[in-house]
N, C-alpha and C positions, 0 to 999 in steps of 0.2 A: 367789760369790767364794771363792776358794781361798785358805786361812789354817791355817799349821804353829806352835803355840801351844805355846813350848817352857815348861818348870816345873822345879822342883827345885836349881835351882843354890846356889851359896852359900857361905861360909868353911869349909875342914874344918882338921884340923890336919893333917900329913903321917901316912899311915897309915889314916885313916879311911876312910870310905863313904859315897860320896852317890849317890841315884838323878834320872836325867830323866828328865824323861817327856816328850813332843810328841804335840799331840793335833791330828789332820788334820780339816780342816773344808771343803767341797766336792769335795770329789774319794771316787769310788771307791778308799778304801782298800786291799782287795785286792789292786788292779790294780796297784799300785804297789811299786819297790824303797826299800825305805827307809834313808835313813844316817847317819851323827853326823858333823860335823866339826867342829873345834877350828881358831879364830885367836889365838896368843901375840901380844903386840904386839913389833911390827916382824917380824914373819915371816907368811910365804904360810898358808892357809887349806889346812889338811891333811885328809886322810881318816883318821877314826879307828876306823868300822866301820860295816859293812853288811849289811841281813839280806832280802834278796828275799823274791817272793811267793809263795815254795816254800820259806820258811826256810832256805838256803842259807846262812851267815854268812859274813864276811872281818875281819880285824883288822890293825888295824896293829900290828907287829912289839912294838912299845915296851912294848902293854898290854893282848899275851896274855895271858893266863892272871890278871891282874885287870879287866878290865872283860867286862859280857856283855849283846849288843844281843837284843831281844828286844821279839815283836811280841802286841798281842793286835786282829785283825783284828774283835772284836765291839766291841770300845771306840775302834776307829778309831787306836789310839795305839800307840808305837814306844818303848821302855824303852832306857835305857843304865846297867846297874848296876856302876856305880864302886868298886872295893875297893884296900886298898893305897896309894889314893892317893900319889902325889907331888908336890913342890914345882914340878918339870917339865909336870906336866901343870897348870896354871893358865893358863886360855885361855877366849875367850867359844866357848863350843859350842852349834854349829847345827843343826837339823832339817833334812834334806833328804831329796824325793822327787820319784822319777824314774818314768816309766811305764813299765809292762815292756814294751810294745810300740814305744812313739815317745818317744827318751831328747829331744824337742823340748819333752815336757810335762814340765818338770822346776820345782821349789818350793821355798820356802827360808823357815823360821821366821827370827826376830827375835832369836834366840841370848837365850843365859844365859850368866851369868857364873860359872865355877867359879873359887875362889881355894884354894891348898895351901898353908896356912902356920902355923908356931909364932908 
């Protein structure tokens, strides 16, 4: 049984840092691209970064240069290291993985809730 086992979330104040972490449970890690997404309520399920299984990254525009996805393929898990934070960015953020060969076998953690607030 396939299960993405997201962690870390939680109240910061604006500015701060928080890290996720998703730890993948049945599936060949490796083989996998892996990616963060973030749902605000009332708005669509966005992409907020992604790190294939050649460490390739992609970011969404918003949260260059403070956030940084990052993998460690021996511990099975998928990092998203949040800095800078903003009020903007408070949204439940997902785990997601996709197989780098058949984007069919695709996964989805249970989301964390990040909140940015004074």
């Amino acid at each position: 049984q396939v299960q993405l086992v997201e962690s870390g979330g939680g109240l910061v104040q604006p500015g701060g840092s928080l890290r996720l972490s998703c730890v993948a449970h049945g599936i060949i890690f490796a083989n996998y691209n892996m990616g963060w997404y973030r749902q605000a309520p009332g708005k669509q399920r966005e992409l907020v970064a992604i790190i294939t299984r050649g460490t390739i990254t992609n970011y969404q525009d918003s949260v260059k240069g403070r956030f940084t996805i990052s993998r460690d393929n021996a511990k099975n898990t998928v990092y998203l290291q949040m800095n800078s934070l903003k009020p903007e960015d408070t949204a439940v953020y997902y785990c997601n993985a996709v197989h780098f060969f058949s984007s069919a076998a695709e996964y989805w953690g249970q989301g964390t809730q990040v909140t940015v607030s004074s």
